[in-house]
SETIBA-543936 format. One record per residue (C-alpha): residue in three letters; x, y, z. Coordinates in steps of 0.02 Angstrom, whole numbers, padded with zeros to 5 digits. Layout:
! residues N
{res = ALA; u = X; v = Y; w = Z}
...
//
This chain:
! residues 414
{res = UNK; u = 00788; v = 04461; w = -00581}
{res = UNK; u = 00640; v = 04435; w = -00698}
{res = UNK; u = 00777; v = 04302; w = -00817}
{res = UNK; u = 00810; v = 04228; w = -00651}
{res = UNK; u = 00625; v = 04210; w = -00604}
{res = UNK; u = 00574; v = 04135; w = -00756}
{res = UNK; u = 00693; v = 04002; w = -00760}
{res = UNK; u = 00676; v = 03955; w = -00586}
{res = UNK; u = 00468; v = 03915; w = -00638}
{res = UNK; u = 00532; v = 03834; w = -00784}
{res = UNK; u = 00641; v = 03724; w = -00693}
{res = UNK; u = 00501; v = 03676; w = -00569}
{res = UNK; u = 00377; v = 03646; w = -00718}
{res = UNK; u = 00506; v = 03534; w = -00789}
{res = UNK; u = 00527; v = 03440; w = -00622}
{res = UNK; u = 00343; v = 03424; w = -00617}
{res = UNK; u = 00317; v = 03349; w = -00780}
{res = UNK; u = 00454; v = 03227; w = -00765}
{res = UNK; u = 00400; v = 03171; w = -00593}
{res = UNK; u = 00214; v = 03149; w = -00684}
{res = UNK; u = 00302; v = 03064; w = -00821}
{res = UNK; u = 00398; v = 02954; w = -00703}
{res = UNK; u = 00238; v = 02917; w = -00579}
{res = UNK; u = 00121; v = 02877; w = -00755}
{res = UNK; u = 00252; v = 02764; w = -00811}
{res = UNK; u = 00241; v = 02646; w = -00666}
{res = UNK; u = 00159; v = 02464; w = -00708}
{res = UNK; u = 00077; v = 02337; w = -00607}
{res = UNK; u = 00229; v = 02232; w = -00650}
{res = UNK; u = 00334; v = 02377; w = -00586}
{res = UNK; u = 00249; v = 02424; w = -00419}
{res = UNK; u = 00367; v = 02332; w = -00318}
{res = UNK; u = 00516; v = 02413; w = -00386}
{res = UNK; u = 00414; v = 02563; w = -00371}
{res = UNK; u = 00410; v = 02553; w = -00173}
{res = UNK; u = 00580; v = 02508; w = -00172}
{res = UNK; u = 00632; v = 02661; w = -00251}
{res = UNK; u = 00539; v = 02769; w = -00116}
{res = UNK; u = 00624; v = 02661; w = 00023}
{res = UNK; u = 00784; v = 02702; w = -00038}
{res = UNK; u = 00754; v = 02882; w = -00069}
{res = UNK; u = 00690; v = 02889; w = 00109}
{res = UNK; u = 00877; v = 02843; w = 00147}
{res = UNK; u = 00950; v = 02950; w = 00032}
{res = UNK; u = 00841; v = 03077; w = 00130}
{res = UNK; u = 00895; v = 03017; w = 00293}
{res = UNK; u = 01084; v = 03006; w = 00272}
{res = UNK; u = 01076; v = 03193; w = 00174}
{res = UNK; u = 00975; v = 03266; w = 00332}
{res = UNK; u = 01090; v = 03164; w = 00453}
{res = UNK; u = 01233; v = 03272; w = 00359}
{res = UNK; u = 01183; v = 03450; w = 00354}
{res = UNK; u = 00999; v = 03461; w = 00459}
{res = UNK; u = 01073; v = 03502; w = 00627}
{res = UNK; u = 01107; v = 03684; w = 00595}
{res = UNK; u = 00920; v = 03711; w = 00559}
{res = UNK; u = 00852; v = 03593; w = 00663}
{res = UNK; u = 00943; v = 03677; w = 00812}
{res = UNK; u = 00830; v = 03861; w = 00778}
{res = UNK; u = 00652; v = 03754; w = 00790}
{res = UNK; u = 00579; v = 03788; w = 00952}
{res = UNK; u = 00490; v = 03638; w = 00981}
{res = UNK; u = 00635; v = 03522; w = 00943}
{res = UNK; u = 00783; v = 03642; w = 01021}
{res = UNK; u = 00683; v = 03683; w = 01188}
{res = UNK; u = 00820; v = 03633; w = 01315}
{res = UNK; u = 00914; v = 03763; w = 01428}
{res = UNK; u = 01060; v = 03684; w = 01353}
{res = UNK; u = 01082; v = 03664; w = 01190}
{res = UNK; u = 01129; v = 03455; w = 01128}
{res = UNK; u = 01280; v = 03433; w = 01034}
{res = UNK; u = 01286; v = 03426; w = 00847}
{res = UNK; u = 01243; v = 03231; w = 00842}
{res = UNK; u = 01098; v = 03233; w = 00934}
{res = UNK; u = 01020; v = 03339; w = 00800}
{res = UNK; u = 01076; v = 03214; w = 00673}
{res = UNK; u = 01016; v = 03078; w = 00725}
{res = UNK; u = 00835; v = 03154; w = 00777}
{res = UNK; u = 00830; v = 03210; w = 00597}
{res = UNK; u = 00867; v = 03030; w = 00548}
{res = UNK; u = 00721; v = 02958; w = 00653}
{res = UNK; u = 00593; v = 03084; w = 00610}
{res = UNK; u = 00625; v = 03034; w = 00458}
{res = UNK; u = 00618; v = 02838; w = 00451}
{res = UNK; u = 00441; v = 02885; w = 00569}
{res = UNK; u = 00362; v = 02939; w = 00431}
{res = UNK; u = 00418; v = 02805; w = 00318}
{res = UNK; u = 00378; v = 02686; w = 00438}
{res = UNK; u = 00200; v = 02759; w = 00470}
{res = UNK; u = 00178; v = 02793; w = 00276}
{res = UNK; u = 00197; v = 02582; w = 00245}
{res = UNK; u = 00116; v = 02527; w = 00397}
{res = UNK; u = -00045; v = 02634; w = 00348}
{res = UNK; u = -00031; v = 02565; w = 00173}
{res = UNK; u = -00012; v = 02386; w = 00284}
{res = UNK; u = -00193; v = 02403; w = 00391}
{res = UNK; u = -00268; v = 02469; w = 00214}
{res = UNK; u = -00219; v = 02297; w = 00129}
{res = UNK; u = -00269; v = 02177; w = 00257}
{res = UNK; u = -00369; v = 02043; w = 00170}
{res = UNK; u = -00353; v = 02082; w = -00001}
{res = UNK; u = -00378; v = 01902; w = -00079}
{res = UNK; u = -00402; v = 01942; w = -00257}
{res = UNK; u = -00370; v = 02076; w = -00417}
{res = UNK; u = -00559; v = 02108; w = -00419}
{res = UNK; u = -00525; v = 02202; w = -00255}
{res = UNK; u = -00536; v = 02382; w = -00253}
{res = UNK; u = -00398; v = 02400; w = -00151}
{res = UNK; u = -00284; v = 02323; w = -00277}
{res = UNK; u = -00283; v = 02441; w = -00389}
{res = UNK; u = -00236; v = 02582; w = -00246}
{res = UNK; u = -00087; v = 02459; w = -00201}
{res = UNK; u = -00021; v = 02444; w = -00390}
{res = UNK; u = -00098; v = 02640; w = -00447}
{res = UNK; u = -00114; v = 02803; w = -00369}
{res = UNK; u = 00088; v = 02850; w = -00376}
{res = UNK; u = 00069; v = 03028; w = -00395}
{res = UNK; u = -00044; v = 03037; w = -00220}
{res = UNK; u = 00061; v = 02922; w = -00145}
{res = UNK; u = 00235; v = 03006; w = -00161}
{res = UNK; u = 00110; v = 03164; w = -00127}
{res = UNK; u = 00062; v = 03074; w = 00035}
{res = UNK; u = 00250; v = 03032; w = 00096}
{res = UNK; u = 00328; v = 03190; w = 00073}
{res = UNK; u = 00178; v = 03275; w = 00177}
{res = UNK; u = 00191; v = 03146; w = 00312}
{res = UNK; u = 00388; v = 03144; w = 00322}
{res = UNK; u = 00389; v = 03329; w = 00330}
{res = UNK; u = 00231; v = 03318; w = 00460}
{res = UNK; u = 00374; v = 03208; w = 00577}
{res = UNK; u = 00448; v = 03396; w = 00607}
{res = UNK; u = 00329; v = 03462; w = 00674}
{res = UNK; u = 00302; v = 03325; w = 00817}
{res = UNK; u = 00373; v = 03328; w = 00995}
{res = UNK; u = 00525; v = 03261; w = 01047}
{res = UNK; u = 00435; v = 03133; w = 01182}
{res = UNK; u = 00352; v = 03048; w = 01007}
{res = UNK; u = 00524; v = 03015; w = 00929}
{res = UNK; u = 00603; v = 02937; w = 01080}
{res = UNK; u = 00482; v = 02826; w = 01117}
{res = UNK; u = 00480; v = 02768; w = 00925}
{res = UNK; u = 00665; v = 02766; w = 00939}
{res = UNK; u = 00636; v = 02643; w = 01090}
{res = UNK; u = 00505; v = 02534; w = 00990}
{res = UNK; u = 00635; v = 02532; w = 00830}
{res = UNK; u = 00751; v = 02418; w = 00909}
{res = UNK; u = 00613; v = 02287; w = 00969}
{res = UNK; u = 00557; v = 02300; w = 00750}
{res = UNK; u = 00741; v = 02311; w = 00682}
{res = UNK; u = 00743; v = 02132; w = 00790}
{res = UNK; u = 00589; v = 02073; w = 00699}
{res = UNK; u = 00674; v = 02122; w = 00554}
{res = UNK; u = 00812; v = 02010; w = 00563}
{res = UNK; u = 00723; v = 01869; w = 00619}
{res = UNK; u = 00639; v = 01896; w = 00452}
{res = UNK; u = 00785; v = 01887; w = 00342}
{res = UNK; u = 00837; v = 01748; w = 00433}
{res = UNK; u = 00671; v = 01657; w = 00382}
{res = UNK; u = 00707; v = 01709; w = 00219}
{res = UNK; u = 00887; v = 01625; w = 00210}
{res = UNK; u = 00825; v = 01461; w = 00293}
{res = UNK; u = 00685; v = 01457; w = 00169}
{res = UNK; u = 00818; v = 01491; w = 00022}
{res = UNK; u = 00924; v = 01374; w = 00061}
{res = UNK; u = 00828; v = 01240; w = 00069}
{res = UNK; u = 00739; v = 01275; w = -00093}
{res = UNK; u = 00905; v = 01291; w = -00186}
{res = UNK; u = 00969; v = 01132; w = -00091}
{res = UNK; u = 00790; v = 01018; w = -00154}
{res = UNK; u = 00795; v = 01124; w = -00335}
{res = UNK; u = 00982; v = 01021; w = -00362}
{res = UNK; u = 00942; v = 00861; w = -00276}
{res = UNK; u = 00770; v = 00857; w = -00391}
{res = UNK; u = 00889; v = 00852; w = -00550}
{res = UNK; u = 00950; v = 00674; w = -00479}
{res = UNK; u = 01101; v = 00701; w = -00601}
{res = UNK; u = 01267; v = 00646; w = -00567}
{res = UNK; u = 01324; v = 00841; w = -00622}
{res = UNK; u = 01210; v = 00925; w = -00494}
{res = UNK; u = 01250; v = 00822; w = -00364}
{res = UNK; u = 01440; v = 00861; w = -00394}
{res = UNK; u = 01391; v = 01027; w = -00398}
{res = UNK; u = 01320; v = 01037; w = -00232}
{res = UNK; u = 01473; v = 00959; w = -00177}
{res = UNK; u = 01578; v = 01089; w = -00237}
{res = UNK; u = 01504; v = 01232; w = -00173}
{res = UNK; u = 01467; v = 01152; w = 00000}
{res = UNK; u = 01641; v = 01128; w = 00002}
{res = UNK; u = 01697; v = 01291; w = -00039}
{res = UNK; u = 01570; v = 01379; w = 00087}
{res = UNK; u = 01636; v = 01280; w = 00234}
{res = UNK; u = 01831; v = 01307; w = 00170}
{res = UNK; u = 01779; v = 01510; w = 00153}
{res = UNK; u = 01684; v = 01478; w = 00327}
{res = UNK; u = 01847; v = 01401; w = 00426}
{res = UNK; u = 01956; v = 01492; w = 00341}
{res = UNK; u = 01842; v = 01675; w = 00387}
{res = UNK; u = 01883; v = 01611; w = 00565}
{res = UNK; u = 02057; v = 01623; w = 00559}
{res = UNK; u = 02049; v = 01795; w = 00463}
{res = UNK; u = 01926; v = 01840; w = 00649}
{res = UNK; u = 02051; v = 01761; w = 00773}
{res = UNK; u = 02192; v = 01871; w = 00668}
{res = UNK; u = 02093; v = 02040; w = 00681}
{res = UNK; u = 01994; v = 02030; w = 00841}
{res = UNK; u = 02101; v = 01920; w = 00969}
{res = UNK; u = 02269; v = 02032; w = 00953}
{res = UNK; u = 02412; v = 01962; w = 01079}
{res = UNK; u = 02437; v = 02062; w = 01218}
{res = UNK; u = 02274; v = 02094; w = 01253}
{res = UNK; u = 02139; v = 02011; w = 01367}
{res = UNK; u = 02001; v = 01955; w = 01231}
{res = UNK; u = 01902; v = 01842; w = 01298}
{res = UNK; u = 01734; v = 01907; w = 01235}
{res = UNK; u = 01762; v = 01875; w = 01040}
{res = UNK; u = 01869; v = 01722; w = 01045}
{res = UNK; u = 01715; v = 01659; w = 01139}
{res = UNK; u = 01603; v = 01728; w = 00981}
{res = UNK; u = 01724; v = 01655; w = 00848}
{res = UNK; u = 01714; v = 01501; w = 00947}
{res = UNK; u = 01543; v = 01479; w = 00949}
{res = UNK; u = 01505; v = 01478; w = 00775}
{res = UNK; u = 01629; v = 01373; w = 00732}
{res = UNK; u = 01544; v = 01248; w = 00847}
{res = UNK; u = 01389; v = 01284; w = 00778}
{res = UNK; u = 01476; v = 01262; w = 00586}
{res = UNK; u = 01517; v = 01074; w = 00635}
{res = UNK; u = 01363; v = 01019; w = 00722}
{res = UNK; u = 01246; v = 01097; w = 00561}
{res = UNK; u = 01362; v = 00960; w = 00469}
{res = UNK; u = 01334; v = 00836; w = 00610}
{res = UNK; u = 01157; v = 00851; w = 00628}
{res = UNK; u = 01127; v = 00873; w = 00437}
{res = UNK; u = 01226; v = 00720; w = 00396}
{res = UNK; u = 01137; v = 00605; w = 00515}
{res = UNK; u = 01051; v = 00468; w = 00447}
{res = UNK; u = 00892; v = 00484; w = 00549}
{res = UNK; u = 00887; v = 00677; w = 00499}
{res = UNK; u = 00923; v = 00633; w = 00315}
{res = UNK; u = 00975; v = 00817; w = 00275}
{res = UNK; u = 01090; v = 00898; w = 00163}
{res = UNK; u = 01271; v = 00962; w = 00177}
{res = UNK; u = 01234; v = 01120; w = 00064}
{res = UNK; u = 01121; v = 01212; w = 00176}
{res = UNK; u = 01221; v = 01168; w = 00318}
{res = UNK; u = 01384; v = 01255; w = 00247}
{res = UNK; u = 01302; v = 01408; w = 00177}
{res = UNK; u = 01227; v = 01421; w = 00351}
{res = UNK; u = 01407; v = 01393; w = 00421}
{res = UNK; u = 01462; v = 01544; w = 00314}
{res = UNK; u = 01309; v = 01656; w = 00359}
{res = UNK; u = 01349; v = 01643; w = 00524}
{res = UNK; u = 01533; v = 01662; w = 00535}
{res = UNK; u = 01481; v = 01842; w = 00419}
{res = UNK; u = 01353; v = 01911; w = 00570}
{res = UNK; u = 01494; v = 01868; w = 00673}
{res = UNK; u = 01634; v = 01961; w = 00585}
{res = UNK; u = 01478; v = 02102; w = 00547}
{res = UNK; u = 01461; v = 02080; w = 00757}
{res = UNK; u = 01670; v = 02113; w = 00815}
{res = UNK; u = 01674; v = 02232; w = 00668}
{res = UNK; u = 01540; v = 02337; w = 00766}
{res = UNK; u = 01639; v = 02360; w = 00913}
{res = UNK; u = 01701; v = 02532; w = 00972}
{res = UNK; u = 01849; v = 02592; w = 00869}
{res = UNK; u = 01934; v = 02617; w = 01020}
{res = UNK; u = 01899; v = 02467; w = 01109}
{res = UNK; u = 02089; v = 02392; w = 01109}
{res = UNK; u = 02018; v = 02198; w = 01021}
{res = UNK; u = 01939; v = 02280; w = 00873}
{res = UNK; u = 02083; v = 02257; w = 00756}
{res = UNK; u = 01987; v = 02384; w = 00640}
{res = UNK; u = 02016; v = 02540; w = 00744}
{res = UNK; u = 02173; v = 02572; w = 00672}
{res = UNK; u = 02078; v = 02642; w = 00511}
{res = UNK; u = 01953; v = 02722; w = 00610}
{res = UNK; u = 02014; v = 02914; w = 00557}
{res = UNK; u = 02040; v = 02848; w = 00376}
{res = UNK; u = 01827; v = 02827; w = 00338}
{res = UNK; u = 01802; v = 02937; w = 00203}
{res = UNK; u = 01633; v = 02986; w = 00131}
{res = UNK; u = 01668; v = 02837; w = -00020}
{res = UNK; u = 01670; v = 02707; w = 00117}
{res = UNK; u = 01514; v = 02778; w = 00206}
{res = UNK; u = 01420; v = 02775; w = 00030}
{res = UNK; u = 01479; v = 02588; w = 00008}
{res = UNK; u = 01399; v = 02547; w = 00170}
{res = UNK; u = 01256; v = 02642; w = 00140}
{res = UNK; u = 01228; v = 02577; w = -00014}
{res = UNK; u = 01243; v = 02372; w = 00045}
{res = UNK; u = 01115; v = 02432; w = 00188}
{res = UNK; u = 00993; v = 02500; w = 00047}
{res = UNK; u = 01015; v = 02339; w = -00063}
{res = UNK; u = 00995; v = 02196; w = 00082}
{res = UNK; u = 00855; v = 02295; w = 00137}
{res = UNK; u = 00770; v = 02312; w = -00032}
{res = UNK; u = 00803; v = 02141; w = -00074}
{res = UNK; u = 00728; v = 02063; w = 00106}
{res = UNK; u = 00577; v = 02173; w = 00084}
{res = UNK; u = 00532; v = 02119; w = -00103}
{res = UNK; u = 00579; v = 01913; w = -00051}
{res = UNK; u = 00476; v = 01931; w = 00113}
{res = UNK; u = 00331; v = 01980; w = 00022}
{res = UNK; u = 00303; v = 01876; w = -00120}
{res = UNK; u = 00372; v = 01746; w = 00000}
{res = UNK; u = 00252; v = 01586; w = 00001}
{res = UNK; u = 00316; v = 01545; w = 00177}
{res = UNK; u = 00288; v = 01686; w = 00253}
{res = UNK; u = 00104; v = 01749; w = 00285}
{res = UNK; u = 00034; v = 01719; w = 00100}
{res = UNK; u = -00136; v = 01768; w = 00074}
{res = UNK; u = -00275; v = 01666; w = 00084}
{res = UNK; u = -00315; v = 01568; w = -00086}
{res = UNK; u = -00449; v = 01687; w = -00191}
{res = UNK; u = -00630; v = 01617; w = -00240}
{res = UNK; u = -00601; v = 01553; w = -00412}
{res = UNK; u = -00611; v = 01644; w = -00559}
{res = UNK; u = -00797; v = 01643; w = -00634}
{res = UNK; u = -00878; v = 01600; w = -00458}
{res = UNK; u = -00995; v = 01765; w = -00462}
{res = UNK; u = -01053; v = 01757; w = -00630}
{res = UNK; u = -01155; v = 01916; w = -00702}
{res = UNK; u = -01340; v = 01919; w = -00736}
{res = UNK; u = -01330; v = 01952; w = -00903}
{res = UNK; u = -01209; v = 01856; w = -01022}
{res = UNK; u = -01052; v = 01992; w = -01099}
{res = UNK; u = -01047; v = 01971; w = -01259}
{res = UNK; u = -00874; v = 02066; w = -01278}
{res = UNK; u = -00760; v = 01932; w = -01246}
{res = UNK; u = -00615; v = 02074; w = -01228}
{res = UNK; u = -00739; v = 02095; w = -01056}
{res = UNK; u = -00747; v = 01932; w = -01007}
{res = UNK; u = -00554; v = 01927; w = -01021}
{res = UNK; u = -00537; v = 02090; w = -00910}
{res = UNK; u = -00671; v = 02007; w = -00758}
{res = UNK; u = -00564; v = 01857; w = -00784}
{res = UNK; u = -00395; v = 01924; w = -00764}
{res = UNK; u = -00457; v = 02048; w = -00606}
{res = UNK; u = -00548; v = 01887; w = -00518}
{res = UNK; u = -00351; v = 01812; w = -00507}
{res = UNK; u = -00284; v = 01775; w = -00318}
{res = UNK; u = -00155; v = 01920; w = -00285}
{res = UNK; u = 00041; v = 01828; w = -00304}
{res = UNK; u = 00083; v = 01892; w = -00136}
{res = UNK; u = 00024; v = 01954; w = 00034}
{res = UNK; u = 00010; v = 02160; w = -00007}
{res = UNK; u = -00006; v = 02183; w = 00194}
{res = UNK; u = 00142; v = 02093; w = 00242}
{res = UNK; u = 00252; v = 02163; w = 00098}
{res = UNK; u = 00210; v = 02338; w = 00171}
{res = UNK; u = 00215; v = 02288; w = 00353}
{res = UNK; u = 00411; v = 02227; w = 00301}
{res = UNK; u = 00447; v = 02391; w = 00237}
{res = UNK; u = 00387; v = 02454; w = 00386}
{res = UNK; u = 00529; v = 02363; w = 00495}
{res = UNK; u = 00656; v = 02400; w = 00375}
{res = UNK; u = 00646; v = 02584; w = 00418}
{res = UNK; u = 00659; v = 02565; w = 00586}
{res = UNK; u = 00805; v = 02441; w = 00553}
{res = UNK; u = 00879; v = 02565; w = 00435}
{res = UNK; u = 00871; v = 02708; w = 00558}
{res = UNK; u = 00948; v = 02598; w = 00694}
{res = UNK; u = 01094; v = 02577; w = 00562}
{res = UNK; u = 01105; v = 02763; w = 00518}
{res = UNK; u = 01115; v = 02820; w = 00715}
{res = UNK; u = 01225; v = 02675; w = 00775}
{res = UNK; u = 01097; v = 02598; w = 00856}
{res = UNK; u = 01057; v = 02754; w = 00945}
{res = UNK; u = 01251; v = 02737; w = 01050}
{res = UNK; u = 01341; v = 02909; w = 01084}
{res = UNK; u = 01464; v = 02980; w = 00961}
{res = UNK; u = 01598; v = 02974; w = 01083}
{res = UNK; u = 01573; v = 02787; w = 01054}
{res = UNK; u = 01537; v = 02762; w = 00866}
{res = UNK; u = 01590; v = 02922; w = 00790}
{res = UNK; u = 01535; v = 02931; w = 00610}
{res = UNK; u = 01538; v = 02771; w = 00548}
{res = UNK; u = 01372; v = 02694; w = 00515}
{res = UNK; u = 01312; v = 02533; w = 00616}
{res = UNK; u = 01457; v = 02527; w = 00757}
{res = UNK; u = 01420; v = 02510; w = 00939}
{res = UNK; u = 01402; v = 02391; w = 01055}
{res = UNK; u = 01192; v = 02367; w = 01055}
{res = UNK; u = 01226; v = 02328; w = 00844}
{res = UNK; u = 01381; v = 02208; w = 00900}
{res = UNK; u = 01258; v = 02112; w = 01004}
{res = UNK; u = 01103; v = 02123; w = 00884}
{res = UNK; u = 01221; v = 02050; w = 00766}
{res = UNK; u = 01302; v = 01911; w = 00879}
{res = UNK; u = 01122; v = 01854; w = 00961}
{res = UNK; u = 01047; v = 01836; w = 00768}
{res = UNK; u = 01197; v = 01728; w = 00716}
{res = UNK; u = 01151; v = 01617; w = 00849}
{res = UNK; u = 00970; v = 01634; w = 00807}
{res = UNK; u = 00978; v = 01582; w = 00633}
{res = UNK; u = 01091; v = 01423; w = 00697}
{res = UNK; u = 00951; v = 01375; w = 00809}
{res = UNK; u = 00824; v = 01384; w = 00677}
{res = UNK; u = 00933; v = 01312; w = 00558}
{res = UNK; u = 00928; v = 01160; w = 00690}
{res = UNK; u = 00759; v = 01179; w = 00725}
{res = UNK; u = 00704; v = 01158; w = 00526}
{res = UNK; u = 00803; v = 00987; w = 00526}
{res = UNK; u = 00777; v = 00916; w = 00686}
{res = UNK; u = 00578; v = 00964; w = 00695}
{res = UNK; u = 00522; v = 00842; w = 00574}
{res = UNK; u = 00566; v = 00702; w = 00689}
{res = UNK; u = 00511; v = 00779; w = 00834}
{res = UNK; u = 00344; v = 00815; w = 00769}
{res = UNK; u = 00307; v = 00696; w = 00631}
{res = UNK; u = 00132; v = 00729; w = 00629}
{res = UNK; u = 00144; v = 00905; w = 00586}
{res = UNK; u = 00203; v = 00970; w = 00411}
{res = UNK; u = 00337; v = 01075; w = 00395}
//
């Protein structure tokens, strides 16, 4: 017993050393990364609680206070969004906090890039605080999740629109015969991959004998929208570019085939639900794990974004000078290097993290849809069919918007 004792507090000294080790080891350069790697552990969290929470969660009183006791997944997914609450509440404080940092001089830079250990200190406190809140809380945040996990999208639709376009003007600035053959190329190929995605959709989701009128409408829509983005694009008083337009074209037809693949396993034009009992924990992971990276990746592009809310432009460097001269020029370097603008808007790179866990709970509970609909699989139902299907057809109309606004408005830059 005493053996067992002592290498139990070993153990936990260990842990605790390597966590300080870890936490000490974190850069300015690495921040970013840094708050990525707590998102994703907030996941990790998530899905593990989502697993094996609902036999404890059904002794605590104030969650398990019904005469009738709620099946298995209602405890599951409760866990799941008490969970992304406190992520969501962690980065959204850390949001208000940063509002109008302009420069590195500011204090509140350093808390943004420093002050790891008290941060993951912080989040584990406040996600275990979530557990200890009523039942009436999490619903309505469950509510207000799907209004952000929208916002969300719309922001990583931004994001590809602004992409797009810069990879587009990066090749056509080259003005080489080679780049422009390049952009040919792979505009080709996106809108082959994009036609030829449609047929794979009509093959899985319109089977014969059955009355699918829904999805062939959905396949048919973006592939209308695929040839006017090459229409409108091409025309000479729009003067765009075929490469956005296909990559556009392929994006869309992918949030459509994300869309039907939604649908109900048992719902008889999901040409999917014949695999339905064959998920195994592998393919869960996979999903999981392409939720954790688009998430990530959105979150870190959004906010050092220059489209997208970035911060106002700092006073110059040397603008306050001191009253007395430094003669330590290792000093002056130091005032010089904190009086830098800040690369990116620290409020709106934690206010993106914010939607992202209320999009990834969304994901994790099926978009809050009964089991009896979605089972186990993540992201299936028919709210996350139509989340999917309405932001295709939002990023063609911005994607129509961004060519056609320029003649509409010529006064106005865009």
């Amino acid at each position: 017993m005493w053996a067992a004792s002592c290498l139990a507090s070993c153990c936990a000294a260990c842990a605790c050393n390597a966590c300080t080790t870890v936490v000490s080891g974190i850069s300015r350069r690495s921040a970013r990364i840094a708050y990525c790697g707590l998102f994703a552990l907030s996941l990790i969290v998530s899905w593990i609680l989502r697993e094996v929470a609902a036999p404890l969660m059904e002794k605590i009183p104030w969650i398990n206070h019904f005469h009738k006791t709620p099946d298995r997944e209602w405890f599951e997914t409760d866990a799941v969004l008490r969970v992304s609450l406190g992520n969501c509440l962690f980065f959204t404080i850390l949001a208000i906090m940063m509002v109008g940092v302009k420069n590195q001089k500011d204090p509140r830079d350093s808390l943004h890039h420093g002050g790891w250990m008290a941060k993951v200190v912080c989040w584990v406190l406040l996600v275990i605080f979530m557990f200890f809140l009523p039942n009436e809380i999490v619903s309505f945040y469950e509510s207000i999740s799907k209004f952000g996990s929208g916002l969300f999208l719309l922001v990583q639709v931004v994001l590809l629109l602004d992409f797009v376009h810069g990879w587009n003007d990066k090749w056509v600035g080259y003005d080489e015969q080679f780049w422009y053959v390049a952009l040919f190329v792979v505009s080709f190929v996106c809108y082959m991959g994009a036609f030829a995605f449609s047929g794979l959709l009509f093959h899985w989701f319109t089977p014969s004998g059955q009355d699918c009128g829904l999805n062939t409408f959905f396949i048919l829509m973006t592939l209308i929208f695929a040839f006017v983005f090459a229409i409108v694009a091409l025309h000479p008083a729009v003067n765009g570019s075929i490469l956005p337009a296909s990559i556009i074209s392929l994006y869309c037809m992918y949030l459509c085939y994300s869309g039907l693949a939604s649908e109900p396993r048992e719902y008889e034009c999901n040409g999917l639900h014949r695999h339905s009992k064959a998920v195994s924990t592998g393919t869960l992971t996979i999903g999981l794990l392409t939720t954790v990276l688009s998430v990530v990746y959105s979150a870190v592009r959004a906010g050092s974004s220059t489209t997208l809310l970035s911060p106002p432009s700092s006073p110059r460097a040397g603008a306050d000078k001191p009253l007395l001269p430094l003669d330590n020029k290792q000093s002056e370097q130091e005032e010089k290097e904190k009086s830098k603008p800040v690369t990116y808007s620290y409020s709106f790179f934690h206010i993106i993290f914010s939607l992202a866990s209320m999009y990834s709970a969304m994901l994790l509970t099926g978009w809050s849809t009964s089991v009896g609909e979605s089972g186990k699989l993540v992201d299936v139902g028919w709210p996350s069919v139509w989340v999917r299907i309405l932001t295709g057809w939002a990023t063609a109309g911005l994607y129509i918007w961004s060519l056609v606004a320029p003649i509409l408005f010529p006064d106005r830059e865009f």
